[in-house]
C-alpha positions as CSV (number, residue, x, y, z in Angstrom):
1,X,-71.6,1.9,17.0
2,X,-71.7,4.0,13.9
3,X,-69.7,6.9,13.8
4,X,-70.2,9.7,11.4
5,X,-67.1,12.0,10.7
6,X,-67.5,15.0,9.1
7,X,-67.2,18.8,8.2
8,X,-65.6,21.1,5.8
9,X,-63.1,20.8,3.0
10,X,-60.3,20.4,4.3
11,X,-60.8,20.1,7.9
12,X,-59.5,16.8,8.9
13,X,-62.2,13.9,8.1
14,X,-60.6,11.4,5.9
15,X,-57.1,12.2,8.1
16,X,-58.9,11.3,11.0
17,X,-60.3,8.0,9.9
18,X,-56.6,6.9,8.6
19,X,-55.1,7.6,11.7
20,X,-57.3,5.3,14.1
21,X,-58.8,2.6,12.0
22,X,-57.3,-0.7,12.7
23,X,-58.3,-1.6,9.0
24,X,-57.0,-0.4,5.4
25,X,-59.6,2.4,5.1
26,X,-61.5,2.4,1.8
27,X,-61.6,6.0,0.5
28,X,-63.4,7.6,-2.3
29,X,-60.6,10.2,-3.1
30,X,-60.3,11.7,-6.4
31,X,-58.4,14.9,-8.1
32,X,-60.0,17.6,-6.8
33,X,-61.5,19.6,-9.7
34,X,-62.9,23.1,-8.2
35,X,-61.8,25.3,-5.5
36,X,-61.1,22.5,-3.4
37,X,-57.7,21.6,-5.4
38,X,-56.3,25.3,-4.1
39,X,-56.6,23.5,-0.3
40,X,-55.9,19.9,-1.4
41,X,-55.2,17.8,-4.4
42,X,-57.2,15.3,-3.6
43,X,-60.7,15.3,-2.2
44,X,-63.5,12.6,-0.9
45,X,-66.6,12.3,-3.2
46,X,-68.7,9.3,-1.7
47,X,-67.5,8.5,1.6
48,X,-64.2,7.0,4.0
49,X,-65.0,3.6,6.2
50,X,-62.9,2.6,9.3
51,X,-63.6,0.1,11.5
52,X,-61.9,0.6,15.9
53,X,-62.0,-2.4,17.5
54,X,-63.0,-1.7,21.3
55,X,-63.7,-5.8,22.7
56,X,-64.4,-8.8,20.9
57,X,-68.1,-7.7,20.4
58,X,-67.5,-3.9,20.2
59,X,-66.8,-2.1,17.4
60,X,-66.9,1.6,16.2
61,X,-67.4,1.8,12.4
62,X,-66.1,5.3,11.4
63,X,-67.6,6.8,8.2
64,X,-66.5,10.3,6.8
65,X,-68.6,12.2,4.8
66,X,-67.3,14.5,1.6
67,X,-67.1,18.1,2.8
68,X,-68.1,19.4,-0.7
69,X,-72.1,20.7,0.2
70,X,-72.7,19.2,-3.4
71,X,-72.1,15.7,-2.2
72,X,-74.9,16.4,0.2
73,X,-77.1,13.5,-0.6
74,X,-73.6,11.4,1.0
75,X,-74.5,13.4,4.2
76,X,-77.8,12.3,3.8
77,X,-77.4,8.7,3.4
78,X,-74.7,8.1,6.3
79,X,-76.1,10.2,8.7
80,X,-79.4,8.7,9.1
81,X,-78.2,5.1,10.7
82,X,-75.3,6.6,13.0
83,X,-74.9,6.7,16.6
84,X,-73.6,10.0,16.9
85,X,-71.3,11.9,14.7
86,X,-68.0,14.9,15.0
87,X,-68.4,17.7,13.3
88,X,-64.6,18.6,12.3
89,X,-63.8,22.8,11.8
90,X,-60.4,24.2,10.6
91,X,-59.5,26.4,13.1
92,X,-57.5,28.9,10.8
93,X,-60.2,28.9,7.8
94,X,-63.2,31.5,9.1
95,X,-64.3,31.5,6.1
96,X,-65.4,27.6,6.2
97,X,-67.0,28.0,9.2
98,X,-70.3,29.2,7.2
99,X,-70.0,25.5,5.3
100,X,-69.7,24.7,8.8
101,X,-72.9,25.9,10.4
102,X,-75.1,25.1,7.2
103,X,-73.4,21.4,7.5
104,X,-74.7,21.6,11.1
105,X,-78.2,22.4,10.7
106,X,-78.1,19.9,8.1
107,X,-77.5,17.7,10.5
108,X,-79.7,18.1,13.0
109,X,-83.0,18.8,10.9
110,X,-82.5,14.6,9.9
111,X,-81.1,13.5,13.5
112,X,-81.1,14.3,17.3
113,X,-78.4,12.4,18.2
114,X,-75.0,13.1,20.4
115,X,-72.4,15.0,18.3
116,X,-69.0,16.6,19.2
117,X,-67.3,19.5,17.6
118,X,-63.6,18.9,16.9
119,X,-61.5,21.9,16.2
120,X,-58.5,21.0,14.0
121,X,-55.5,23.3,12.7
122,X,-55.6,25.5,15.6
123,X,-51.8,25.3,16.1
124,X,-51.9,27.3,12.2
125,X,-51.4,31.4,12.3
126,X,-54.9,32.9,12.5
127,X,-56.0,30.2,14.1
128,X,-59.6,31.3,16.5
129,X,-59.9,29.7,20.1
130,X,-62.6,27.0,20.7
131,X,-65.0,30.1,22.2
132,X,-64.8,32.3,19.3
133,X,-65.5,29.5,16.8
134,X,-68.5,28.1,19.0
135,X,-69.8,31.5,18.6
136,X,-69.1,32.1,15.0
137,X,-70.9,28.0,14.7
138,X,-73.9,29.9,16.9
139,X,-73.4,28.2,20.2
140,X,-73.7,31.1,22.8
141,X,-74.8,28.9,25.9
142,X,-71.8,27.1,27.0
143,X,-74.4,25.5,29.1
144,X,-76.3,24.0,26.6
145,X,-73.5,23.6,23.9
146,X,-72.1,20.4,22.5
147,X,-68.6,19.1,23.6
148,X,-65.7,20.8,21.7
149,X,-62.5,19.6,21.5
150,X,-59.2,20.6,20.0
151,X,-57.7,17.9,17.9
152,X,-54.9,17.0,15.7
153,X,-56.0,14.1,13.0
154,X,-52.7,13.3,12.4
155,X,-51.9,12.0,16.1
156,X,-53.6,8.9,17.2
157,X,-53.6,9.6,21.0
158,X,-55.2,12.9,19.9
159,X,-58.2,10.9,17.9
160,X,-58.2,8.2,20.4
161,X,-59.2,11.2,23.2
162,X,-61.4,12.6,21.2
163,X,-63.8,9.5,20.6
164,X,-63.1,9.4,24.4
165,X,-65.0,12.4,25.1
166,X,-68.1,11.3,22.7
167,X,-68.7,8.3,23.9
168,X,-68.5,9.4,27.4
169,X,-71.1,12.1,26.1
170,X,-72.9,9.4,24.6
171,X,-73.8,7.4,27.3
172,X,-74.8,10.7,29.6
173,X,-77.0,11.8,26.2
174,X,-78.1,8.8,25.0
175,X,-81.6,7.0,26.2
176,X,-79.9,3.5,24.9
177,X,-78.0,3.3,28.3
């Protein structure tokens, strides 16, 4: 299963990857250069891999996008073979969450396939409940929203329940099953 990890600067993505795969992640980090060095010094310009054993025969490859909207043609090129992807939003950052609902419609105009929204930094001052940012993303049917999920990258149990909840909400989504 392909996996596609991403979001905003900042949000998690690459963090994410490191903490789960069973591999050495290859990264395409660099010095940040523009406004992302005031969040981070350094930033993802192509793409992370990881690779999650599950059985002999089952494996999730994890692949995290740049968060920069100028890398988009990276969005473009990993999104169109995954499985399903996570949508990662910093919590205590409203003012990503515009990057975040332009990286979502991005998204779905090339796929229709299962996605998650992970919400990370929300244990950071300022940081807006999983109701107020699914409202500020444009989800006002709890019904008909995707899962959400508060996350930490930095703990595996954490990661591990979050690719919990969207493979479960694979399978209910997906016609493949």
């Amino acid at each position: 299963m392909r996996l596609v990890v991403t979001g905003t600067v900042g949000a998690g993505k690459s963090t994410f990857i490191r903490t789960v795969s069973e591999i050495a992640v290859v990264d395409t980090d660099r010095i940040a250069t523009d406004e992302t060095a005031m969040l981070k010094r350094k930033t993802t310009v192509a793409m992370d891999f990881g690779r999650l054993q599950f059985a002999p025969k089952m494996a999730l490859h994890l692949y995290g996008t740049p968060g920069q909207s100028r890398f988009d043609f990276m969005w473009d090129i990993l999104i169109r073979k995954a499985h399903a992807y996570i949508i990662l939003v910093d919590a205590h950052r409203p003012s990503a969450f515009r990057e975040a609902r332009k990286l979502l419609a991005f998204m779905r105009q090339r796929v229709d396939i299962p996605m998650l929204i992970g919400i990370t930094h929300s244990d950071c001052e300022g940081a807006w409940s999983i109701d107020n940012v699914a409202l500020a993303l444009g989800f006002v049917d709890e019904k008909t929203r995707p899962p959400f999920v508060m996350l930490n990258a930095n703990q595996k149990d954490s990661v591990i329940e979050t690719l919990i909840i969207l493979v479960e909400h694979f399978i209910r989504t997906s016609s493949v099953f």
